[in-house]
PQR file of N, CA, C, O and H, with PARSE charges and radii, in Angstrom:
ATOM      1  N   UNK A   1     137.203 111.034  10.261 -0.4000 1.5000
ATOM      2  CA  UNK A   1     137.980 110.409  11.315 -0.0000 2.0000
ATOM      3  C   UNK A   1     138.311 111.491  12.363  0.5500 1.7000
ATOM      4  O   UNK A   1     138.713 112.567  11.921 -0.5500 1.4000
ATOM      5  N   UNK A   2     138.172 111.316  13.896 -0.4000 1.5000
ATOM      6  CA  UNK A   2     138.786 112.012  14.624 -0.0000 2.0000
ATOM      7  C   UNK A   2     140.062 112.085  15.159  0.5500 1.7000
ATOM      8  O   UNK A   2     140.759 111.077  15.278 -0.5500 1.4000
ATOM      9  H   UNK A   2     137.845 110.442  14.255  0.4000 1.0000
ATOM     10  N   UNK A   3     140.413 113.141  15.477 -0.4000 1.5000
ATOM     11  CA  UNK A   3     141.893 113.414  16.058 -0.0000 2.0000
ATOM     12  C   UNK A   3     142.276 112.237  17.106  0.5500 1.7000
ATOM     13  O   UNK A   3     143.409 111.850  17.395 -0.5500 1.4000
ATOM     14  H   UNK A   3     139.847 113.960  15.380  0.4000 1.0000
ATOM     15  N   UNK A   4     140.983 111.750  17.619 -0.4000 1.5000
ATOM     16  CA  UNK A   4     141.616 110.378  18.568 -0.0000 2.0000
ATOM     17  C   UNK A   4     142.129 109.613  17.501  0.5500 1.7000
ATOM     18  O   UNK A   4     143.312 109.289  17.396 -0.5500 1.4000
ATOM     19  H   UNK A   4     140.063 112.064  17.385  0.4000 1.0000
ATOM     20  N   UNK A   5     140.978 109.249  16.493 -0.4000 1.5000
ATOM     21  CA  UNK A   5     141.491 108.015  15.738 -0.0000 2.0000
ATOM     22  C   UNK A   5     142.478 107.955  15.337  0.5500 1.7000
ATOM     23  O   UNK A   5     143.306 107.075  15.574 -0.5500 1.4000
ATOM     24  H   UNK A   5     140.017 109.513  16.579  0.4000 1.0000
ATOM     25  N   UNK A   6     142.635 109.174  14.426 -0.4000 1.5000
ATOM     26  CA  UNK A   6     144.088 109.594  13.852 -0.0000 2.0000
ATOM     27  C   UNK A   6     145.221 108.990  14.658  0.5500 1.7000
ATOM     28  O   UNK A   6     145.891 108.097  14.138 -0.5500 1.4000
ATOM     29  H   UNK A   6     141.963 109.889  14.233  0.4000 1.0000
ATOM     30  N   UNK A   7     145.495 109.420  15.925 -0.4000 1.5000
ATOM     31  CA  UNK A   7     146.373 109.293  16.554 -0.0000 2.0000
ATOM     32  C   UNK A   7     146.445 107.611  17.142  0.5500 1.7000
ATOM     33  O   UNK A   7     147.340 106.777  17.275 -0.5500 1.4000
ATOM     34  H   UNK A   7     144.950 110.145  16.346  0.4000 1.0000
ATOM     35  N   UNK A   8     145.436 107.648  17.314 -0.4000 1.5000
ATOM     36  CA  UNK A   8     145.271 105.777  17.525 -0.0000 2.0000
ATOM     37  C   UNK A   8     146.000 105.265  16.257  0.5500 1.7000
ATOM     38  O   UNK A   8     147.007 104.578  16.425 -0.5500 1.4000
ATOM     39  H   UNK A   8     144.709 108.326  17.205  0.4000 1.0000
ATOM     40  N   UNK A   9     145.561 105.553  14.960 -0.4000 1.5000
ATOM     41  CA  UNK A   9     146.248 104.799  14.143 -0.0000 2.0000
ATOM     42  C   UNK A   9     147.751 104.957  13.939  0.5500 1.7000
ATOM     43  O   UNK A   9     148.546 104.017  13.942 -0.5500 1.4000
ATOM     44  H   UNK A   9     144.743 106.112  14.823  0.4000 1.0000
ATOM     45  N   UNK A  10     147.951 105.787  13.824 -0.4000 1.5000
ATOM     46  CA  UNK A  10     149.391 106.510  13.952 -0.0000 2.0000
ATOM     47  C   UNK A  10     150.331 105.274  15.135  0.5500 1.7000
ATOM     48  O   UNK A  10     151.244 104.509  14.824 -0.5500 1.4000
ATOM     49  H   UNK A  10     147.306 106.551  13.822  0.4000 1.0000
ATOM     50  N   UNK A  11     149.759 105.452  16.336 -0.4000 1.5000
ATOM     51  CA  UNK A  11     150.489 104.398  17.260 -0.0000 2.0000
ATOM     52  C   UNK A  11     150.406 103.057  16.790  0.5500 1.7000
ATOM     53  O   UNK A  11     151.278 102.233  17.065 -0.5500 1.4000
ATOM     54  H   UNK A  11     149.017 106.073  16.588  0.4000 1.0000
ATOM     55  N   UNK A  12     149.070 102.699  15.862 -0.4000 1.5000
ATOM     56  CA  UNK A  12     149.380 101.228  15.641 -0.0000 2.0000
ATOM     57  C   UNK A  12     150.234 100.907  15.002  0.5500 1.7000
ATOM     58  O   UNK A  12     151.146 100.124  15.264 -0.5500 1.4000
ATOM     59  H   UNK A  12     148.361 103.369  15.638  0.4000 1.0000
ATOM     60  N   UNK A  13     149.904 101.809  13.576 -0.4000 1.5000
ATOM     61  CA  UNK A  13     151.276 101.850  12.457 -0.0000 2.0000
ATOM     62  C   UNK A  13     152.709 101.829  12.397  0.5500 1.7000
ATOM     63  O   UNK A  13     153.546 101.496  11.559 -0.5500 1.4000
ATOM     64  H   UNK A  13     149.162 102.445  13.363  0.4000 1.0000
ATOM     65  N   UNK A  14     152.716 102.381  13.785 -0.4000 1.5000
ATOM     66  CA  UNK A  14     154.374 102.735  14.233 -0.0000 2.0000
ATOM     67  C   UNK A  14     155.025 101.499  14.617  0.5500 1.7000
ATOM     68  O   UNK A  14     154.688 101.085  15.726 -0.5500 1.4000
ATOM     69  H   UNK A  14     152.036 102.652  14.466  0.4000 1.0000
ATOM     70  N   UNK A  15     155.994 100.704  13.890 -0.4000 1.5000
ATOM     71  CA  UNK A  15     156.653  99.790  14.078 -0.0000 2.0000
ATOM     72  C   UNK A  15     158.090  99.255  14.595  0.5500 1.7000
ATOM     73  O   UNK A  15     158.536  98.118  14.753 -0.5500 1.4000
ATOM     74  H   UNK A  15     156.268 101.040  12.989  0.4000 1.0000
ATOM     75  N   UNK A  16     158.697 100.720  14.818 -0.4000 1.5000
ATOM     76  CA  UNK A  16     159.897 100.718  15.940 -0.0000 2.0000
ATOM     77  C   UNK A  16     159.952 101.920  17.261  0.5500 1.7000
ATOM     78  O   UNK A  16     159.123 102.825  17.362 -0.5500 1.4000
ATOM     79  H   UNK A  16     158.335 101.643  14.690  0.4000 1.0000
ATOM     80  N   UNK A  17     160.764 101.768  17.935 -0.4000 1.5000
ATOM     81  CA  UNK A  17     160.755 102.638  19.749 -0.0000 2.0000
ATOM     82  C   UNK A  17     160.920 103.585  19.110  0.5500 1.7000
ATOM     83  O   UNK A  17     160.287 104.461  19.700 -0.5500 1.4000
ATOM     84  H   UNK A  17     161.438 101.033  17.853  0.4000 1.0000
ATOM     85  N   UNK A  18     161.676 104.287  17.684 -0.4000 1.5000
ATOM     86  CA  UNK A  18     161.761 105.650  17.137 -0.0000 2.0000
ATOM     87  C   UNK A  18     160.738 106.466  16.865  0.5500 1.7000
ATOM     88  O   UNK A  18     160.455 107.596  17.263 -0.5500 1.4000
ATOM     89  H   UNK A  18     162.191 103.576  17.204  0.4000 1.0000
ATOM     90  N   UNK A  19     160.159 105.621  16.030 -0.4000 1.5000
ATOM     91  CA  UNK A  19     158.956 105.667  15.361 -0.0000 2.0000
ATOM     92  C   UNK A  19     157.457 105.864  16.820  0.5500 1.7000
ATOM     93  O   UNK A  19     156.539 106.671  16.672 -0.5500 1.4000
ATOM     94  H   UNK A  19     160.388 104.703  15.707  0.4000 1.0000
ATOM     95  N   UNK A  20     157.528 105.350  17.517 -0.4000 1.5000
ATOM     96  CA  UNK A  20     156.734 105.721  18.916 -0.0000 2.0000
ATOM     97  C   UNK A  20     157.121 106.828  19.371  0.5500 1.7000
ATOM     98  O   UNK A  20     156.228 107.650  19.577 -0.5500 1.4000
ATOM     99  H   UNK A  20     158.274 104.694  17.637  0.4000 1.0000
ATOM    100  N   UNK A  21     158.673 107.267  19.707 -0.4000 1.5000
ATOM    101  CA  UNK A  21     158.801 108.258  20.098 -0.0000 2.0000
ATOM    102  C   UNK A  21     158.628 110.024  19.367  0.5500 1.7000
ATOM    103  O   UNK A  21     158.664 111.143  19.879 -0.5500 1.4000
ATOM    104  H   UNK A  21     159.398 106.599  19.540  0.4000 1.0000
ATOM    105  N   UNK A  22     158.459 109.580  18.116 -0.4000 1.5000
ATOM    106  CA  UNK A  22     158.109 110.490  17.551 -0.0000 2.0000
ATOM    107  C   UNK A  22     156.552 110.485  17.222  0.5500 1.7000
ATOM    108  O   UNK A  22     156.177 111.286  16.366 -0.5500 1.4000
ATOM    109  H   UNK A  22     158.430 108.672  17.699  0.4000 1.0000
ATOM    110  N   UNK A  23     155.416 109.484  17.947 -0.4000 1.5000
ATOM    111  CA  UNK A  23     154.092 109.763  18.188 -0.0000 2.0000
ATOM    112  C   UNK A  23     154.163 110.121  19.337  0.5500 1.7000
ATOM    113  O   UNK A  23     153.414 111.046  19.649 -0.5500 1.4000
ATOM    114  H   UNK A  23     155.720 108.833  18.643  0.4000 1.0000
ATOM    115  N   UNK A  24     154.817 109.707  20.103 -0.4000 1.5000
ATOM    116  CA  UNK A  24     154.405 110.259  21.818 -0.0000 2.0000
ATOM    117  C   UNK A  24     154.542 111.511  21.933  0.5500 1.7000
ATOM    118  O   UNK A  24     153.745 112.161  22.609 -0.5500 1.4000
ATOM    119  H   UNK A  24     155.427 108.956  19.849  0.4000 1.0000
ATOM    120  N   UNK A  25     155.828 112.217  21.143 -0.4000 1.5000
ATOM    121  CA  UNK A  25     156.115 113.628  21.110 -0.0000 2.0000
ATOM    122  C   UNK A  25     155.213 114.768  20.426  0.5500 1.7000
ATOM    123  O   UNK A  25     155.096 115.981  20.601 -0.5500 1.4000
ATOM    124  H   UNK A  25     156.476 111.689  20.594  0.4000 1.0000
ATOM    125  N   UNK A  26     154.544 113.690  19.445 -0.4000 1.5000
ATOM    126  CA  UNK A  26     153.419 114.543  18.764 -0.0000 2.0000
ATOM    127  C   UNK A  26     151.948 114.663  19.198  0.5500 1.7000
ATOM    128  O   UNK A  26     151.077 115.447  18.821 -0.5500 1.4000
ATOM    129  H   UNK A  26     154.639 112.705  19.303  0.4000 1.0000
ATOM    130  N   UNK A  27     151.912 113.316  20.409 -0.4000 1.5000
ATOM    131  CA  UNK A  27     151.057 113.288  21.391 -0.0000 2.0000
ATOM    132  C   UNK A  27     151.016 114.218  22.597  0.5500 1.7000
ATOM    133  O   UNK A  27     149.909 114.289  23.130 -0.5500 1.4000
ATOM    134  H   UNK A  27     152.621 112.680  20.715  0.4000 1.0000
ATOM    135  N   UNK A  28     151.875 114.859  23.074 -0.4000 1.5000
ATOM    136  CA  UNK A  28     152.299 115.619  24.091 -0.0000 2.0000
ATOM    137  C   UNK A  28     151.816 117.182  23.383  0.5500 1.7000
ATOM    138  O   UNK A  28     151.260 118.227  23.720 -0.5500 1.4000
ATOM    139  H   UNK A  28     152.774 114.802  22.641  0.4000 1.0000
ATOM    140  N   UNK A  29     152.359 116.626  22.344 -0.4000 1.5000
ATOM    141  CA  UNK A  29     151.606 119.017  21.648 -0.0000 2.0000
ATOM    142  C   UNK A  29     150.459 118.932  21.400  0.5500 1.7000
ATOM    143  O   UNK A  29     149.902 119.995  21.670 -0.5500 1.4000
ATOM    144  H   UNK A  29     152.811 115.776  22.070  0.4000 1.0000
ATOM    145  N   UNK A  30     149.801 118.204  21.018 -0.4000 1.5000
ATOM    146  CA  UNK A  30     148.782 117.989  20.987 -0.0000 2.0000
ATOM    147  C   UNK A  30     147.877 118.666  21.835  0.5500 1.7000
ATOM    148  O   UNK A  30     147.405 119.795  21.695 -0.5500 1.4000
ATOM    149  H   UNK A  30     150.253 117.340  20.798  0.4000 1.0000
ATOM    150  N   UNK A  31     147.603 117.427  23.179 -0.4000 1.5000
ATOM    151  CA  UNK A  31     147.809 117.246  24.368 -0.0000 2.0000
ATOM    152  C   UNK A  31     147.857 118.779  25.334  0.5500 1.7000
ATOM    153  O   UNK A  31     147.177 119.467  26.095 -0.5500 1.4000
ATOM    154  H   UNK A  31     147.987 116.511  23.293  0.4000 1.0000
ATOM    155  N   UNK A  32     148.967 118.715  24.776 -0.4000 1.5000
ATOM    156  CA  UNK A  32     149.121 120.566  25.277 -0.0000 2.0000
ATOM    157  C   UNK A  32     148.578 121.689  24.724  0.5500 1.7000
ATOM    158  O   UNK A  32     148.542 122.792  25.269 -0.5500 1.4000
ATOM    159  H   UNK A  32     149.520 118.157  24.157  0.4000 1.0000
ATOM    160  N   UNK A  33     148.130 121.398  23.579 -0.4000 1.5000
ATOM    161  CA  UNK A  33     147.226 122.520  22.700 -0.0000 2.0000
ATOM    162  C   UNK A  33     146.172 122.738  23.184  0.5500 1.7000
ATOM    163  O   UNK A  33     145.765 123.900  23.180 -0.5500 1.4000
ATOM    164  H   UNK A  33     148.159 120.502  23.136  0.4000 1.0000
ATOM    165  N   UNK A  34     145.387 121.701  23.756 -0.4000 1.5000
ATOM    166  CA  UNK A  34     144.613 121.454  24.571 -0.0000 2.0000
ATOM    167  C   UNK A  34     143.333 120.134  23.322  0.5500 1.7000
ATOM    168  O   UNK A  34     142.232 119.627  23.537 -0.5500 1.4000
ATOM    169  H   UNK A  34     145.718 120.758  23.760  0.4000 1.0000
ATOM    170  N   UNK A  35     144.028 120.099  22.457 -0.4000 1.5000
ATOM    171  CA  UNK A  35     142.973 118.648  21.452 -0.0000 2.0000
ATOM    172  C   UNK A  35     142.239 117.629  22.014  0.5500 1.7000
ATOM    173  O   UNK A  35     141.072 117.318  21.777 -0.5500 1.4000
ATOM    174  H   UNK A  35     144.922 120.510  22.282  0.4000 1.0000
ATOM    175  N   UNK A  36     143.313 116.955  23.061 -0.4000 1.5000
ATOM    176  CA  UNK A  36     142.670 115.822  23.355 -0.0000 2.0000
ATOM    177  C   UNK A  36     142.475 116.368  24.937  0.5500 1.7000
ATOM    178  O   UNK A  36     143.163 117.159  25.583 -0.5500 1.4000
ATOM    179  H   UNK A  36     144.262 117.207  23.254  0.4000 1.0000
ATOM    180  N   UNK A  37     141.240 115.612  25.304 -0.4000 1.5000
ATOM    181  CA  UNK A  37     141.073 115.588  27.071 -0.0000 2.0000
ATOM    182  C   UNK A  37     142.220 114.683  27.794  0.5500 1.7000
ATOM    183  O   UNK A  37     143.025 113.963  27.203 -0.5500 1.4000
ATOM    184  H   UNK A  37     140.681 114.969  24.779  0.4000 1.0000
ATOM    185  N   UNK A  38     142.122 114.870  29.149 -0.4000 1.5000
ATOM    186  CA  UNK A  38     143.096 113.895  29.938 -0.0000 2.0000
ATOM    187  C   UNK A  38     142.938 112.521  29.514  0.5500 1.7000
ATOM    188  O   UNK A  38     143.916 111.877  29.135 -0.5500 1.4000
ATOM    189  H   UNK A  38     141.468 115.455  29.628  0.4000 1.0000
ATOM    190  N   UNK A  39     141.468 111.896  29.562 -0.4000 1.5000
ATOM    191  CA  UNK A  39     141.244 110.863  29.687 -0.0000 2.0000
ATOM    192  C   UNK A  39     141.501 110.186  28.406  0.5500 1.7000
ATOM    193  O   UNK A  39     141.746 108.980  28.451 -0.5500 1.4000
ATOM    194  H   UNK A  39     140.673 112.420  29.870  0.4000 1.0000
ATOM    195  N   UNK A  40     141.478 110.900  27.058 -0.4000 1.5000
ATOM    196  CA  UNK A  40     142.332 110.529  25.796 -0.0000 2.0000
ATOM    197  C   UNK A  40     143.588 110.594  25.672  0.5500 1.7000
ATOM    198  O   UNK A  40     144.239 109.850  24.939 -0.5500 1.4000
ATOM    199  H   UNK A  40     141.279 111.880  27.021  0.4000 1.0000
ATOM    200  N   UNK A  41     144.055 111.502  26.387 -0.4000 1.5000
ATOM    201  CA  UNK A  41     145.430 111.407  26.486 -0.0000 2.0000
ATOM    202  C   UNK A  41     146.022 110.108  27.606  0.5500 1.7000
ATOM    203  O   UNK A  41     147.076 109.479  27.519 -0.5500 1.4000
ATOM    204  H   UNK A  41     143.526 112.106  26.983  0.4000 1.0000
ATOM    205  N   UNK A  42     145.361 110.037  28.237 -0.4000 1.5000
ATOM    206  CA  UNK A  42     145.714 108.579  29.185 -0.0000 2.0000
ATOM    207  C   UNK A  42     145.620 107.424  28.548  0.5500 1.7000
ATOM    208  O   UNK A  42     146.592 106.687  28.715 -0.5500 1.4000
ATOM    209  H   UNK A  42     144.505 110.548  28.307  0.4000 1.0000
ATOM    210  N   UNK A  43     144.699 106.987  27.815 -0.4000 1.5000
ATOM    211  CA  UNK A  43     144.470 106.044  26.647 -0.0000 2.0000
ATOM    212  C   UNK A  43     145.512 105.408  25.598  0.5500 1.7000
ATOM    213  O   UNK A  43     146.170 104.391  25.376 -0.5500 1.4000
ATOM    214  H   UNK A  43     143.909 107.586  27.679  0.4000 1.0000
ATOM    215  N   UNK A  44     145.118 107.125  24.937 -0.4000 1.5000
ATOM    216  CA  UNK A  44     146.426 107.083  23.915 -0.0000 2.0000
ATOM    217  C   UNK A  44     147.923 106.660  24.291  0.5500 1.7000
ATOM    218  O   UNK A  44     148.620 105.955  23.562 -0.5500 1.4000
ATOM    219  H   UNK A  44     144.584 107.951  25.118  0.4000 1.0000
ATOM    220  N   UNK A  45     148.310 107.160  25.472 -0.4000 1.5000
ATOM    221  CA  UNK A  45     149.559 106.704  26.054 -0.0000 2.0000
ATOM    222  C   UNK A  45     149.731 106.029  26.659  0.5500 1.7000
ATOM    223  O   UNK A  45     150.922 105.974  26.966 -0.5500 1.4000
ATOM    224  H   UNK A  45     147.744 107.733  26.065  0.4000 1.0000
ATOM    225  N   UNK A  46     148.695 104.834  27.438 -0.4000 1.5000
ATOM    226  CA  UNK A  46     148.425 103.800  27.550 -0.0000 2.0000
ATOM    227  C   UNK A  46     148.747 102.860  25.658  0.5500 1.7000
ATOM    228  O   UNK A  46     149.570 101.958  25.499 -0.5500 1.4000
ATOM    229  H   UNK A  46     147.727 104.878  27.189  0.4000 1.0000
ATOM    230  N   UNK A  47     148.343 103.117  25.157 -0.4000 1.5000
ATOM    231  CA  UNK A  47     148.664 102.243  23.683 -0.0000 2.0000
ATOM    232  C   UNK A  47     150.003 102.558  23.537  0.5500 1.7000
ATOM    233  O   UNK A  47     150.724 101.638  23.149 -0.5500 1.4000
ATOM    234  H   UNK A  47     147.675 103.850  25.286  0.4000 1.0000
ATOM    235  N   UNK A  48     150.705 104.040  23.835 -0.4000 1.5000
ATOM    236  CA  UNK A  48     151.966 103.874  23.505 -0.0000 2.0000
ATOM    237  C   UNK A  48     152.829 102.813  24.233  0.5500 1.7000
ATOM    238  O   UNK A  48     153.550 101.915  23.797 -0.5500 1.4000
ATOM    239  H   UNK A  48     150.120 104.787  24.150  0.4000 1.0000
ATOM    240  N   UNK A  49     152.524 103.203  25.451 -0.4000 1.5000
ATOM    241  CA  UNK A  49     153.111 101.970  26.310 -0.0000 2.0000
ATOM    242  C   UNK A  49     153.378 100.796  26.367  0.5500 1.7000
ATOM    243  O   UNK A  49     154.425 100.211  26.645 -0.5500 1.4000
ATOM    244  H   UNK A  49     151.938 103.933  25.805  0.4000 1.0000
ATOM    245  N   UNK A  50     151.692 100.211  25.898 -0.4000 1.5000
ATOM    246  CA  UNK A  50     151.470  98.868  25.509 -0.0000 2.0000
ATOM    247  C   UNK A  50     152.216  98.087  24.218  0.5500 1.7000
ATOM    248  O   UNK A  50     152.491  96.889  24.163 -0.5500 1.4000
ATOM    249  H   UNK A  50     150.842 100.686  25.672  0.4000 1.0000
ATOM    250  N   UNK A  51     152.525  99.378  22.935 -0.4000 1.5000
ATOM    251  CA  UNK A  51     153.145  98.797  21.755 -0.0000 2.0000
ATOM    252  C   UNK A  51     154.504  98.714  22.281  0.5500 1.7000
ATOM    253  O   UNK A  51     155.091  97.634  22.213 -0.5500 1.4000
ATOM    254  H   UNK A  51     152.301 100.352  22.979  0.4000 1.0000
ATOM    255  N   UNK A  52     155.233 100.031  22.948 -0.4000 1.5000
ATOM    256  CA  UNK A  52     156.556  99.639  23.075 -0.0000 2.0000
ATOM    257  C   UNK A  52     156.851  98.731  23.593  0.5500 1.7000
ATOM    258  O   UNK A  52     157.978  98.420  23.209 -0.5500 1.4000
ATOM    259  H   UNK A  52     154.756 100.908  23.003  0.4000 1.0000
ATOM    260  N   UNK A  53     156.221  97.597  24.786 -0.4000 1.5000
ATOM    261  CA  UNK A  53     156.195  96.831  25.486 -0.0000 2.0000
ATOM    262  C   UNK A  53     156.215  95.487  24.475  0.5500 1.7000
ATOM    263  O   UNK A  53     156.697  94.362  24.608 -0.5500 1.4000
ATOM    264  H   UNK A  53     155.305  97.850  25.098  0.4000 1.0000
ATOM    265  N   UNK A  54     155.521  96.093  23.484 -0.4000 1.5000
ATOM    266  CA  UNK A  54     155.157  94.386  22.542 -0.0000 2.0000
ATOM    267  C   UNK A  54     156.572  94.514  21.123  0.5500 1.7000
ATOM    268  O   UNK A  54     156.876  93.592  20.367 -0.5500 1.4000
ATOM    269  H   UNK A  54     155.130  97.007  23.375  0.4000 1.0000
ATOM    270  N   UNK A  55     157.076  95.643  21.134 -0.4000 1.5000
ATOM    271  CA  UNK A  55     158.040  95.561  20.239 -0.0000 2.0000
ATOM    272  C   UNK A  55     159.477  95.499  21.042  0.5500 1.7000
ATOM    273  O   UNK A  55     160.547  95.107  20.575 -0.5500 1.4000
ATOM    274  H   UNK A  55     156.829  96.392  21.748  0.4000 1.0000
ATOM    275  N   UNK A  56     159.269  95.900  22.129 -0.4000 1.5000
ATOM    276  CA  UNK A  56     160.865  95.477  23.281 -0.0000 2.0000
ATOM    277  C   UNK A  56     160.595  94.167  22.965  0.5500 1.7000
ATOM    278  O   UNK A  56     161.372  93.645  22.165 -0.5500 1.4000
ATOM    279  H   UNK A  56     158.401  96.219  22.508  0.4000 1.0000
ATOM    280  N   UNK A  57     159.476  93.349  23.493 -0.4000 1.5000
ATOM    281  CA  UNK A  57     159.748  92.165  23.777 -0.0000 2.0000
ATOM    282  C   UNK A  57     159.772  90.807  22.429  0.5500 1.7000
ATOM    283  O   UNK A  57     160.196  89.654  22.508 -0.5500 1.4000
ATOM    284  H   UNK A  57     158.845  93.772  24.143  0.4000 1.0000
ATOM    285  N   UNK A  58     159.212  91.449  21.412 -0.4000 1.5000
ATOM    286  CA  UNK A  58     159.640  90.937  19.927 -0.0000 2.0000
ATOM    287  C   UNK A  58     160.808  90.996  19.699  0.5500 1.7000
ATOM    288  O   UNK A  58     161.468  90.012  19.366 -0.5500 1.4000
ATOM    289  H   UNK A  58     158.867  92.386  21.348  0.4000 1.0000
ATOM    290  N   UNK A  59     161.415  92.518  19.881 -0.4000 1.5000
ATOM    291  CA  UNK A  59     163.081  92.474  19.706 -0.0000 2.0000
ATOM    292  C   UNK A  59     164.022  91.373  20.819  0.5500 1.7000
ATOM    293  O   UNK A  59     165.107  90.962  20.407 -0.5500 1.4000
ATOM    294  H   UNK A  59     160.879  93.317  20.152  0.4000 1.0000
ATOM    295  N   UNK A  60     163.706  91.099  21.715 -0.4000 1.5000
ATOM    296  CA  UNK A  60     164.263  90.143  22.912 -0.0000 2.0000
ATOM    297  C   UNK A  60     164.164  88.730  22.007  0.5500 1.7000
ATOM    298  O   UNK A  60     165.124  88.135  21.517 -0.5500 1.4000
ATOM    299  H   UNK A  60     162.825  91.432  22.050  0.4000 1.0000
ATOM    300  N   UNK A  61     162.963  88.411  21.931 -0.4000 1.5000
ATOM    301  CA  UNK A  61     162.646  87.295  21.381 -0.0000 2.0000
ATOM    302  C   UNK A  61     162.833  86.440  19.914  0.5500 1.7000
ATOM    303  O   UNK A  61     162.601  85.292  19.534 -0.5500 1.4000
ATOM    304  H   UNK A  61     162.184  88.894  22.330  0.4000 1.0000
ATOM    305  N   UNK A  62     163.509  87.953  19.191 -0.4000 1.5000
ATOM    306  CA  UNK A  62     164.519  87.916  17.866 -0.0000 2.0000
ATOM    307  C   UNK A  62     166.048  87.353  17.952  0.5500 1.7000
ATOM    308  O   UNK A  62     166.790  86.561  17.372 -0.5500 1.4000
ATOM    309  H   UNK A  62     163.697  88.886  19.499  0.4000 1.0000
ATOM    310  N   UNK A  63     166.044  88.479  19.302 -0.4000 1.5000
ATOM    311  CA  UNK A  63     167.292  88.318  19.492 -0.0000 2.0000
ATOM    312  C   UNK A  63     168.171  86.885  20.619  0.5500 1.7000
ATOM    313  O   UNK A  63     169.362  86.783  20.914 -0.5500 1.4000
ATOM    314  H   UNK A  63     165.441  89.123  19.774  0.4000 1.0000
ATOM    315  N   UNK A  64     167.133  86.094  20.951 -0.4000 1.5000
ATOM    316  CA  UNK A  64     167.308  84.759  21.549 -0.0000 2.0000
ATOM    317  C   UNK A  64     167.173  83.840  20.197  0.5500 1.7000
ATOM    318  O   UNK A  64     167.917  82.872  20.039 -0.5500 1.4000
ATOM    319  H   UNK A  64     166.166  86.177  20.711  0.4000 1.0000
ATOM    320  N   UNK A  65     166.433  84.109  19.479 -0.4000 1.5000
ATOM    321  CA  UNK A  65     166.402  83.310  18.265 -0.0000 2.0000
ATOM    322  C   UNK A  65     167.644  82.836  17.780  0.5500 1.7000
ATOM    323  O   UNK A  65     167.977  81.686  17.493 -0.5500 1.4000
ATOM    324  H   UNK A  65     165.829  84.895  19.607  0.4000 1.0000
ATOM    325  N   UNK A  66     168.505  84.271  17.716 -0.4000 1.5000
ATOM    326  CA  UNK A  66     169.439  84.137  16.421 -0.0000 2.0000
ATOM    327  C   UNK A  66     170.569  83.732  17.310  0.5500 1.7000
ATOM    328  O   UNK A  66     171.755  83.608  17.002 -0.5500 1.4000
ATOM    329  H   UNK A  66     168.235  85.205  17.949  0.4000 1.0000
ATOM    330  N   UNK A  67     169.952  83.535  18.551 -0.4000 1.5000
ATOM    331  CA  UNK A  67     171.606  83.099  19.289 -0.0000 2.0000
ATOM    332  C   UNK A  67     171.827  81.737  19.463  0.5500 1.7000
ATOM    333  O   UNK A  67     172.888  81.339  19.943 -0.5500 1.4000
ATOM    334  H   UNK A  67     168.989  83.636  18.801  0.4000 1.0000
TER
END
């Protein structure tokens, strides 16, 4: 498996904004080590984006539920 995948899976797996923020942060050293290229790193944080976006709006949609 490559260091993309790795990290791809890592973001899927991650199931709360904590839990993202402690891939994004491990995405950034990475990143800075020089591992991934720009254009993986744009990707990858493109998915971060995209999950936090789908777990904000699960939590919204929990939280209209129970009201």
């Amino acid at each position: 498996m490559t260091n993309y995948q790795t990290m791809a899976q890592r973001i899927n797996k991650a199931d709360t904004l904590v839990a993202l923020a402690k891939v994004e942060s491990s995405l950034d050293r990475i990143f800075n080590a020089g591992i991934f290229t720009a254009n993986e790193y744009s990707k990858l944080d493109s998915k971060i984006v995209d999950k936090q976006v789908a777990i904000e709006v699960n939590r919204i949609i929990q939280t209209q539920h129970k009201e």
